[in-house]
Structures are given as structure tokens and as C-alpha cells.
Wavefront OBJ file of the C-alpha trace (Angstrom):
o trace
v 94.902 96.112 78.368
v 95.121 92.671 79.888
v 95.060 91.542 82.874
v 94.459 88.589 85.030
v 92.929 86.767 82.262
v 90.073 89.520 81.993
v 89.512 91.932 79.486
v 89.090 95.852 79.992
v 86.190 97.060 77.326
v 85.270 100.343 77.266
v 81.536 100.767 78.104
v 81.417 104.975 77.789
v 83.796 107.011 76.255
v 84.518 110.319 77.501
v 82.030 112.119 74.793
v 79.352 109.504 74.931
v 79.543 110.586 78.924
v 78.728 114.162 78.270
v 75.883 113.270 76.209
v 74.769 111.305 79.271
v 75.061 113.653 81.998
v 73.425 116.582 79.694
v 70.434 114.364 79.137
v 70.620 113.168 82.634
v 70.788 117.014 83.574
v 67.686 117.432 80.799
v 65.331 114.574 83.229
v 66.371 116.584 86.525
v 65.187 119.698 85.334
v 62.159 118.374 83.642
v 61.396 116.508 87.478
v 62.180 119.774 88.879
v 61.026 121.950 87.015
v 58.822 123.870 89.820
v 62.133 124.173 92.635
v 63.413 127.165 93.772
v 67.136 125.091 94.852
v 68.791 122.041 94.084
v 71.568 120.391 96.194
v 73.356 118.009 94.488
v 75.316 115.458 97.203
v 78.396 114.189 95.368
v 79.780 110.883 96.917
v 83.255 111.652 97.651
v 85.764 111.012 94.467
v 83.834 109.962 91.175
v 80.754 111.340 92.723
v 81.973 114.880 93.436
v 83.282 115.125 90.192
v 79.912 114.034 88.654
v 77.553 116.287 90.706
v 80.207 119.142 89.288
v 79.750 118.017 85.660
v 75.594 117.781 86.544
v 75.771 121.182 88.052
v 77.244 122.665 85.243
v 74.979 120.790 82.482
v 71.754 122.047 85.045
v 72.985 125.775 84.643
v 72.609 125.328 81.282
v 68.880 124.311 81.275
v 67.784 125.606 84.945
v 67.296 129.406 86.259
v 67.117 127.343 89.606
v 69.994 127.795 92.763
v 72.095 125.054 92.057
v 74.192 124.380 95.928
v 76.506 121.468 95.868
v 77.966 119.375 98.853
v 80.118 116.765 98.659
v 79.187 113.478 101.101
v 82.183 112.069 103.063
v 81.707 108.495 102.857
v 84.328 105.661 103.592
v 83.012 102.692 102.258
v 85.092 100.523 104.704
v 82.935 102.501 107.362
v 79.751 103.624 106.012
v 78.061 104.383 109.302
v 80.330 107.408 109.567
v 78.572 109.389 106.417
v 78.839 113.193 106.765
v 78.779 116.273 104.699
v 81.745 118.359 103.706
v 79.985 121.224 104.993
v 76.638 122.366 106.911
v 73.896 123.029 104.577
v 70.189 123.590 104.877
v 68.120 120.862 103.373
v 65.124 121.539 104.658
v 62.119 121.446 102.604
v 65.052 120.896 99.544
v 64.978 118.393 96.705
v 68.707 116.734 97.533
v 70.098 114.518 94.645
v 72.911 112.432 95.594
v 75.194 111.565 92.772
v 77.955 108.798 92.713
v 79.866 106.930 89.567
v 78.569 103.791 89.619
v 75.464 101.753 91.356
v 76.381 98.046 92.399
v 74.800 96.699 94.907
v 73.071 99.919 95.868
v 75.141 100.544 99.613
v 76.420 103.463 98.808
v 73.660 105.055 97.716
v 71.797 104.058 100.895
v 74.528 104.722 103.102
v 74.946 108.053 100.976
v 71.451 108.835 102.568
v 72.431 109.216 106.443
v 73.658 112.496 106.560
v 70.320 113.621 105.559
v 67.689 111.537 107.625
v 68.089 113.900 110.636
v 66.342 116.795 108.555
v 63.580 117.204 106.349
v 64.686 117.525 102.686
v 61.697 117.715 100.357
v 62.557 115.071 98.314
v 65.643 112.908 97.476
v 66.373 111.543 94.284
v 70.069 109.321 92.871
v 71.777 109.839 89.908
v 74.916 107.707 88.624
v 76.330 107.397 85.455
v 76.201 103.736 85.615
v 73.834 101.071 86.886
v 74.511 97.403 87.393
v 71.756 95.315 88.096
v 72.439 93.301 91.286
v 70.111 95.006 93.967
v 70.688 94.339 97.724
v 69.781 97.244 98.908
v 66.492 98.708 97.693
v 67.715 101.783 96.289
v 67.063 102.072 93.112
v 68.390 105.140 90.944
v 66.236 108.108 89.512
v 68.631 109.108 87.050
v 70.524 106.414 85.425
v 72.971 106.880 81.893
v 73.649 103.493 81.072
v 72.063 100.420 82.638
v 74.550 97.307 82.105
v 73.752 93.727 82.790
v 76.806 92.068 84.460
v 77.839 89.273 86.347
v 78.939 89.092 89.899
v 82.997 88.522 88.723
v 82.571 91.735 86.358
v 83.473 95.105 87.796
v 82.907 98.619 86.334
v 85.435 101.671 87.186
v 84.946 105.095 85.672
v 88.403 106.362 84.996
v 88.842 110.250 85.486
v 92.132 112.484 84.518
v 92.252 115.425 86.808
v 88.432 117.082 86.096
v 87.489 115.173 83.175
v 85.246 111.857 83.257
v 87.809 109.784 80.531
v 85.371 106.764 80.168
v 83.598 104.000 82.066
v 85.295 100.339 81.832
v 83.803 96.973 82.397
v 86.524 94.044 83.047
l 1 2 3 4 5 6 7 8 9 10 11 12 13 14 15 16 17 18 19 20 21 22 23 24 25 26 27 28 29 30 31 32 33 34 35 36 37 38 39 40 41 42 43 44 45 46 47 48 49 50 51 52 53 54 55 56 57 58 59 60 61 62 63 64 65 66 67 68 69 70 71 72 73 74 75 76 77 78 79 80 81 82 83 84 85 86 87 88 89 90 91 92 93 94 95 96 97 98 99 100 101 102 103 104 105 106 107 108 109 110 111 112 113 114 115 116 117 118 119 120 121 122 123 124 125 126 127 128 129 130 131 132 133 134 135 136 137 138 139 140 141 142 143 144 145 146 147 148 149 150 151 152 153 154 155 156 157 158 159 160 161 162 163 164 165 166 167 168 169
């Protein structure tokens, strides 16, 4: 597991992950409790597949319409943000979910295909936050918080639908 001089340690494993996103899924509910529907915005790739694993933890706890959309980002191009498909946010509590928070310009960028309505309220969940802010976006639903230096990276690792860990190297 070498490479480049740096070494890969595993940060989550794959059942310490569940336990996150059910107690992440536990703090949504208990924010929303009084909501009739929840849309949970997936960031295309890790994010999807987290907002599916959050969806399915929240049907657990929740009586409440769960409506998931997946948000077509390329983060080469940002400014081109877009949902997978129409929905109605309006007067909706949107939660946009990705893998992992760095600087926090996805999660902003993550935001434009909703500005041009009038959701409710919008919330961020990610599995994992680093701490170097440049954006102010700052998550409401975090499962690990990890101090890290600029020349560290984190990478959540998935295997067809299953989250298999979260990495720092």
C-alpha cells in the first residue's frame, strides 16, 4: 500500500461507515422531524451513492417522502451544475450530500442548481470533513472531522454499491 513515499491509512472502514451514515441519518431526522419531503442532492459519483445509503438509513427512522436527485457537477467546470432530473424544490428542505468536504467548492458549487427556486431550507452532509475552509460552506451533517495537511488527500473507495472505506494518504 505504498506509494510515492506516502502511506495509505485507513480512516473508516466499511462498518464504521454504516454506523456513520445511520447516525448521520438519526441528526437529519431529528432536524426534520416536522417535513412532509426530503430531497436528498447526491453529488455525482461518491455523492449519489451516499444520498442512496442516507435514503435508505432515513426510511428506517422517517415516515417522511424521501425524493432523491443526483447533481451533475464537473469539477473541472463547476459553473455548469445541473440536476439529473426536474424536481420541485419549492418550499423543500434539499440536503446535498457528497463524499468528502475539502475546501468546501463543491459543496457551494453543488448549490447552483437550486438558487433559481425557493427550497425551504438547505442543509450538507458528507461523510468526511477536512478542515481547510475557502469557501464558507460549512457542513450540517458531518461523520468524521479529520485534521490534515494541505499534501494529505482523502478518497472514499467504493466497490460497485458498497462504501468499502475512507483513506487518508
Amino acid at each position: 500500500m505504498q506509494s510515492n513515499n506516502s502511506q495509505k491509512n485507513c480512516i473508516l472502514s466499511s462498518e464504521t461507515i454504516k454506523r456513520k451514515l445511520k447516525r448521520m441519518a438519526l441528526e437529519i431526522a431529528e432536524q426534520n422531524a416536522d417535513e412532509k419531503e426530503l430531497i436528498i442532492a447526491g453529488i455525482n459519483g461518491n455523492g449519489e451513492l451516499l444520498a442512496q445509503k442516507l435514503i435508505e438509513e432515513l426510511q428506517q427512522v422517517v415516515p417522511t417522502k424521501l425524493s432523491k436527485v443526483v447533481i451533475q457537477l464537473n469539477k473541472k467546470q463547476p459553473l455548469d451544475a445541473q440536476l439529473s432530473t426536474p424536481i420541485d424544490i419549492n418550499d423543500k428542505v434539499v440536503i446535498i450530500v457528497d463524499d468528502v468536504s475539502n475546501s468546501g467548492r463543491t459543496l457551494l458549487y453543488g448549490l447552483k442548481p437550486f438558487i433559481t427556486n425557493l427550497p425551504k431550507k438547505i442543509q450538507t452532509a458528507v461523510l468526511v470533513e477536512r478542515s481547510h475552509k475557502l469557501f464558507a460552506i460549512q457542513p450540517d451533517y458531518v461523520g468524521l472531522s479529520v485534521a490534515t495537511t494541505l499534501q494529505e488527500h482523502i478518497s472514499v473507495e467504493t466497490e460497485g454499491d458498497q462504501i468499502t472505506g475512507a483513506w487518508l494518504h
